[in-house]
DODRENTI-895740 format. One line per 3 residues: number of its first residue (from 0); their letters; for each residue x, y, z of C-alpha. Coordinates in steps of 0.2 Angstrom, whole numbers. Each point is the difference from the previous one (the first is absolute). Example, Ala and Ser with C-alpha at 12.3 -4.5 7.8 and 13.67 -1.06 7.14 Angstrom:
2
0	AS	62 -22 39; 6 17 -3 .
This chain:
439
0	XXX	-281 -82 -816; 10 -12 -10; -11 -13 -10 .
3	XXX	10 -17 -6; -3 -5 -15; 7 -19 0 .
6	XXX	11 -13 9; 18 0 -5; 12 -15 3 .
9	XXX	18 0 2; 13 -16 2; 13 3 13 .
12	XXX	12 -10 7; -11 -5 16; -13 -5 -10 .
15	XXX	-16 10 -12; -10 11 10; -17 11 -9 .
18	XXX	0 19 3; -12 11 -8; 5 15 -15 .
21	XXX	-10 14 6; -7 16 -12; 15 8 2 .
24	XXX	8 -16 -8; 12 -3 16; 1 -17 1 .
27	XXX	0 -4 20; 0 -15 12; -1 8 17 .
30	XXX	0 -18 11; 16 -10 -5; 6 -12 12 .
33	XXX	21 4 3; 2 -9 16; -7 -11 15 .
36	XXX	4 2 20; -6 -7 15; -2 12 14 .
39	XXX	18 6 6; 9 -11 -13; 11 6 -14 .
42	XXX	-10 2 -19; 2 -14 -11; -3 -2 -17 .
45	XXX	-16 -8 -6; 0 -17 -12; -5 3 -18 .
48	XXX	-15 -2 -3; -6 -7 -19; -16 4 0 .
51	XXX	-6 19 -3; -5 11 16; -12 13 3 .
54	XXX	11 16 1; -13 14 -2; -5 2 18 .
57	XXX	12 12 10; 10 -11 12; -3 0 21 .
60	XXX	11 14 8; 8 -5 15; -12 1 15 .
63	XXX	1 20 9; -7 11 10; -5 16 -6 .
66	XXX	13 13 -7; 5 13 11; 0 13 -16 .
69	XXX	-18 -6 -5; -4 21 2; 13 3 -12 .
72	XXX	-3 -12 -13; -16 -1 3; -10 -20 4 .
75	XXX	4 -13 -12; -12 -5 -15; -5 -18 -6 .
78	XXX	13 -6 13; 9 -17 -3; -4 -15 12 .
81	XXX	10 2 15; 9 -20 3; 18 -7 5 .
84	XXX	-2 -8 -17; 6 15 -8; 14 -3 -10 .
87	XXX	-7 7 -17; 6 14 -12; -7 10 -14 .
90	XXX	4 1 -17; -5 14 -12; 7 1 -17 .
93	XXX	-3 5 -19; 1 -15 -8; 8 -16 4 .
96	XXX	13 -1 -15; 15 14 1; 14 5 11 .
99	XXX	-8 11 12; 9 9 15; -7 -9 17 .
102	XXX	-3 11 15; -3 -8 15; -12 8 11 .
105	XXX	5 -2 20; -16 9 9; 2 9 16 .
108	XXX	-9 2 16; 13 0 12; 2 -20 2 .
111	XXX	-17 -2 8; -11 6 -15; -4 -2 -18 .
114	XXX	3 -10 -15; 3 -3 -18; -15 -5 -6 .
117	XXX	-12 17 6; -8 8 -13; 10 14 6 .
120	XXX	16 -7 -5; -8 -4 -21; 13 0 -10 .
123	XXX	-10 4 -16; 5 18 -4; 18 -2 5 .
126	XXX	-1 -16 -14; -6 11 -12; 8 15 0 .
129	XXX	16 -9 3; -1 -14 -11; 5 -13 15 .
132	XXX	-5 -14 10; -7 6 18; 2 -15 14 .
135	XXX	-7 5 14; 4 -10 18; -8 -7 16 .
138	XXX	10 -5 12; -1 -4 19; -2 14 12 .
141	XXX	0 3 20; 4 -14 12; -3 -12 -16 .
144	XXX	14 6 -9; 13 9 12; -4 -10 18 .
147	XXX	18 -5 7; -3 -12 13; 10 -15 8 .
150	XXX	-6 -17 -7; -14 9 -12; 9 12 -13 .
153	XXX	18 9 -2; -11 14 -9; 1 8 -18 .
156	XXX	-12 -10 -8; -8 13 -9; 16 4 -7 .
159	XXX	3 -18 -7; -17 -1 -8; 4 14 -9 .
162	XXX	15 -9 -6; -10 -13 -6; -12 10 -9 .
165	XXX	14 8 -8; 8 -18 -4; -19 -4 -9 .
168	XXX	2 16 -11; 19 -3 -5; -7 -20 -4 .
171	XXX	-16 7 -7; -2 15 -9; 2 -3 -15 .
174	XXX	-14 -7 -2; -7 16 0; 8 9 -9 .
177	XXX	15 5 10; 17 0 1; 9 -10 15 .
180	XXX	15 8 1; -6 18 2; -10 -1 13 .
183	XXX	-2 17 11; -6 0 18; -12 15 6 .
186	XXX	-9 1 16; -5 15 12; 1 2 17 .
189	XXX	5 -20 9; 1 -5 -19; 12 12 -4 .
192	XXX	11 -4 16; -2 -20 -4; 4 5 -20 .
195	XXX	16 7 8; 3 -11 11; -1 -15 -13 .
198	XXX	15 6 -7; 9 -5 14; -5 -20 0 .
201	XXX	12 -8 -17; -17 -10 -4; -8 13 -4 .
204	XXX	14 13 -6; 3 -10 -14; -18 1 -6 .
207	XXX	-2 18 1; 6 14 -13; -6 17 7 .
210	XXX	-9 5 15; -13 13 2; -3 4 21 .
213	XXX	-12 12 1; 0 10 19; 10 -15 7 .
216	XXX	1 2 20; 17 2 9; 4 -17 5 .
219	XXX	1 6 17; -19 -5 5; 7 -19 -3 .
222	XXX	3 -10 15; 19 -10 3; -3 -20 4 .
225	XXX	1 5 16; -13 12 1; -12 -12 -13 .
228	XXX	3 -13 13; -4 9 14; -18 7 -10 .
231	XXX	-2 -19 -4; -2 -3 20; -13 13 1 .
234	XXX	-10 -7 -15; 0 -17 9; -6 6 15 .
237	XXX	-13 11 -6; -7 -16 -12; 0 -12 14 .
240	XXX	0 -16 -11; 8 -11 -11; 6 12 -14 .
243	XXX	1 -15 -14; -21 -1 4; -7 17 5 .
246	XXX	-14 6 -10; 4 14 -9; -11 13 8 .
249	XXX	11 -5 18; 17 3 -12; -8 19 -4 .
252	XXX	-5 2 15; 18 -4 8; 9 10 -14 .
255	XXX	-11 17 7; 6 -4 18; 19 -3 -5 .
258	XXX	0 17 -9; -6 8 17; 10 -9 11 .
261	XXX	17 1 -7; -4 20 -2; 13 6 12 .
264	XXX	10 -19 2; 13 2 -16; 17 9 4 .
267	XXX	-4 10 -17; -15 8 4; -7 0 -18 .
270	XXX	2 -17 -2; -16 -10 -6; -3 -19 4 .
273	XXX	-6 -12 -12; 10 6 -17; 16 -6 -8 .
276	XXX	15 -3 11; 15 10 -1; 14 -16 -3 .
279	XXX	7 -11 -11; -2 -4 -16; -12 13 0 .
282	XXX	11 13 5; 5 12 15; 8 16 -7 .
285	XXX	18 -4 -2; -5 -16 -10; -12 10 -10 .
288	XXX	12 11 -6; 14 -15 -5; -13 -8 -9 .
291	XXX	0 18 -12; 17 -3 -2; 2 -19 -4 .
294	XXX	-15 -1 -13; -4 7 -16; -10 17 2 .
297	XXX	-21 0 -5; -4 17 -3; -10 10 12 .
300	XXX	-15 12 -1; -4 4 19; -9 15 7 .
303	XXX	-14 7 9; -15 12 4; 3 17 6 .
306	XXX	-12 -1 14; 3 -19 8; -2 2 18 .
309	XXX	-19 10 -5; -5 -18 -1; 3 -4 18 .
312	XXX	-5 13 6; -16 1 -6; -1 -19 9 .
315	XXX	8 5 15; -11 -2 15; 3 19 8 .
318	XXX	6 14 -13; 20 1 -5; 7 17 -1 .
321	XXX	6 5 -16; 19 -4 1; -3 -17 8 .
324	XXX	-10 -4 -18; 17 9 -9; 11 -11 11 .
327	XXX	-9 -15 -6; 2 4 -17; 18 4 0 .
330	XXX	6 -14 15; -13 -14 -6; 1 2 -20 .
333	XXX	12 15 -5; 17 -5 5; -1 -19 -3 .
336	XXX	-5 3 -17; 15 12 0; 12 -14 6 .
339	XXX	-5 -13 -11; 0 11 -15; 19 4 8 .
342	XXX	7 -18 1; -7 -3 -16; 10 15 -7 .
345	XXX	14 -10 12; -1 -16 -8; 1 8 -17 .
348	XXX	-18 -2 -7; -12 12 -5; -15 6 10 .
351	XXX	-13 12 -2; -10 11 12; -16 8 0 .
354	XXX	-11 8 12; -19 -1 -3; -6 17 4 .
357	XXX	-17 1 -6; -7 17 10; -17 -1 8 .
360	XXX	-18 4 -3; -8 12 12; -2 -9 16 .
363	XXX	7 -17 -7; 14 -10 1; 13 2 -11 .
366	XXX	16 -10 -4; -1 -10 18; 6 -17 0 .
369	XXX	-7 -10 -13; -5 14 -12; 4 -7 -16 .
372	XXX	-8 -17 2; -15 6 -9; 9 7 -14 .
375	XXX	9 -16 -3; -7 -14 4; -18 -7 4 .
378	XXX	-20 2 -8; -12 16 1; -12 -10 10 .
381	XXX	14 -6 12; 5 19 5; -17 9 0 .
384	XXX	-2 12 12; 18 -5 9; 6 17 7 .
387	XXX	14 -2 -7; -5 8 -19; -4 16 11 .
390	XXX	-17 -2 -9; 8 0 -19; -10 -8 -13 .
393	XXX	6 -18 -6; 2 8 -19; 14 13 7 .
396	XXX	5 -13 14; 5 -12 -15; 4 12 -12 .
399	XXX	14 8 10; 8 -15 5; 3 -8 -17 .
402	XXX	16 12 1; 4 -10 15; -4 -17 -8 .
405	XXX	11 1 -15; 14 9 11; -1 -17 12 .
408	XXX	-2 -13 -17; 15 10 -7; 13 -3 14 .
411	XXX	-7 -18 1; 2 -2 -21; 18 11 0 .
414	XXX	8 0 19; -6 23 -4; -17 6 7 .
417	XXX	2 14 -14; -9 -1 -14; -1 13 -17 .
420	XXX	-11 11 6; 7 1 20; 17 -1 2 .
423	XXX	7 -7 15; 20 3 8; 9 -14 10 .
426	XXX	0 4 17; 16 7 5; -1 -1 20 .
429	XXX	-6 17 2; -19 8 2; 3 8 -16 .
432	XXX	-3 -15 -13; -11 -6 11; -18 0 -12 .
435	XXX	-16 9 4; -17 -7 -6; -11 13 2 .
438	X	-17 5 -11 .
């Protein structure tokens, strides 16, 4: 376990906050304010504060139930307070003079679960290997952040806190040590598809230099306006109150029911309520692909694990025959990442792919979804026991994905995931050049 060894203090823009510089020398501040929201209003950013805040305590993750993959990952350690106050972001970095790379961690959890500050998302090794600043984000989640309902919210709400938190890095990391303009985006999962899908909103285009989406989900689970609308009718039916004024636990518990209830309503069957919207100006396909061509290109890493769909299935309710988890994969993860990488290619930038393919232990669990979290981000304590190390001791855990650290630090540094010792070719639109990480 990590011991801290003294308080640190760093002067942005928004004001001085206290952090603490920890045995491994990490400087880190792990509840910074970005932004404020009332409940289904848009993020705003917060005054400037003179006097110096208390940043060492992890910030509140936005309120949730509990995730549906909690067998895979295994149950959350020294979790964060759960509150609608929970605008925060983390910062992890060497020192607070330099020009550091920033990479912006966007957790996952499929809109409805997660956050930035778990001790599973620690940015410390990544910081270290690396040699960059680490900002990890909370945003809001679930009905709080993606409920589209007449008179309440027109939805994406998530999406523009993580613009704003994005604005307070681009305003405010220097501070500690980083470099402003080049700032690369990362998340897994919904962060990866948000990371993505940020590219597609000219506030935050212009802030971003390289994109790392790891097993980003087809956009095809993400409802039209329409279809958000008509999930945004069931929500309010199932609360049976005034939305503005419900407590929380009534919002949770309405969320559950609109997730049931709208199961078979969608025209696509695989649509899910209560995440971004498919629409302008955060993109429906066509749109998406224009904004490729009529901006200037970050560079992309994007990939995924060789066994996705082992994830859900070890959730499901009933078990999934073995090429219903292979469709999964290949639908769900495979072929968007595929067709990104290809309008990339399209547009004229460079993008890079990689499929995470760490084999399994006897009887474990492989390179599902999520895999190589443990290898990249987050504390020993944080992912004890978590089936997804397929019972590997932390020392190898962390000794084999310092490869994988410097490879993600060295595309965010250069625009190249290959370093000296692991060469690594441009994608070239076929399965060829597409990179295997395997131990």
């Amino acid at each position: 376990m990590r011991t801290d060894t003294g308080p640190a203090l760093a002067r942005p823009e928004s004001g001085p906050v206290t952090g603490l510089r920890g045995a491994d020398r990490l400087l880190r501040f792990p509840g910074i304010r970005y932004g404020t929201a009332a409940r289904f209003a848009p993020p705003v950013r917060p005054a400037r504060h003179t006097g110096t805040v208390d940043a060492t305590r992890p910030g509140p993750i936005c309120p949730q139930l509990p995730s549906p993959l909690e067998p895979v990952f295994g149950p959350q350690r020294n979790e964060p307070p759960h509150s609608e106050d929970c605008l925060y972001l983390a910062v992890t970095t060497p020192g607070l003079t330099g020009n550091r790379p920033v990479m912006v961690w966007l957790p996952g959890g499929g809109f409805l679960t997660g956050g930035g500050t778990l001790p599973m998302y620690d940015g410390g090794r990544l910081a270290a290997d690396g040699d960059v600043v680490v900002v990890s984000v909370n945003y809001r989640l679930g009905a709080l952040g993606y409920l589209v309902h007449q008179g309440v919210s027109d939805g994406n709400l998530g999406l523009y806190d993580q613009i704003l938190a994005l604005e307070w890095v681009h305003d405010n990391i220097a501070a500690f040590g980083g470099d402003p303009a080049n700032i690369t985006v990362f998340g897994q999962s919904a962060g990866a598809a948000s990371a993505l899908m940020l590219l597609s909103v000219p506030r935050s285009r212009r802030l971003i230099r390289r994109v790392i989406a790891q097993s980003a989900p087809t956009r095809a689970t993400l409802p039209t306006r329409d279809e958000a609308y008509a999930a945004g009718v069931h929500f309010a039916e199932a609360a049976r109150g005034d939305l503005r004024t419900l407590p929380v636990r009534r919002i949770l518990e309405a969320q559950a029911r609109t997730a049931q209830g709208t199961a078979g309503m969608p025209s696509r069957p695989r649509t899910v309520p209560l995440r971004p919207v498919l629409t302008e100006p955060l993109g429906e396909p066509a749109a998406y692909r224009q904004t490729f061509r009529s901006a200037p290109m970050p560079d992309l890493l994007i990939g995924y694990t060789s066994n996705e769909g082992g994830a859900f299935a070890r959730c499901a309710p009933s078990p999934l025959p073995g090429e219903a988890v292979a469709a999964i994969s290949h639908r769900v993860f495979v072929e968007p990442a595929h067709e990104t990488g290809r309008q990339v290619l399209d547009a004229g930038g460079a993008a890079f792919l990689y499929e995470f393919a760490r084999p399994p232990a006897e009887g474990g669990l492989g390179a599902v979804h999520g895999a190589e979290l443990p290898f990249l981000l987050g504390t020993e304590e944080a992912w004890a026991q978590s089936p997804l190390l397929d019972g590997t001791d932390w020392a190898t855990v962390d000794a084999r994905g310092r490869s994988l650290r410097q490879s993600w630090a060295h595309f965010a540094r250069y625009g190249s995931p290959g370093t000296t010792e692991a060469a690594w070719p441009q994608w070239t639109g076929d399965g060829t050049s597409v990179r295997r990480i395997t131990w």
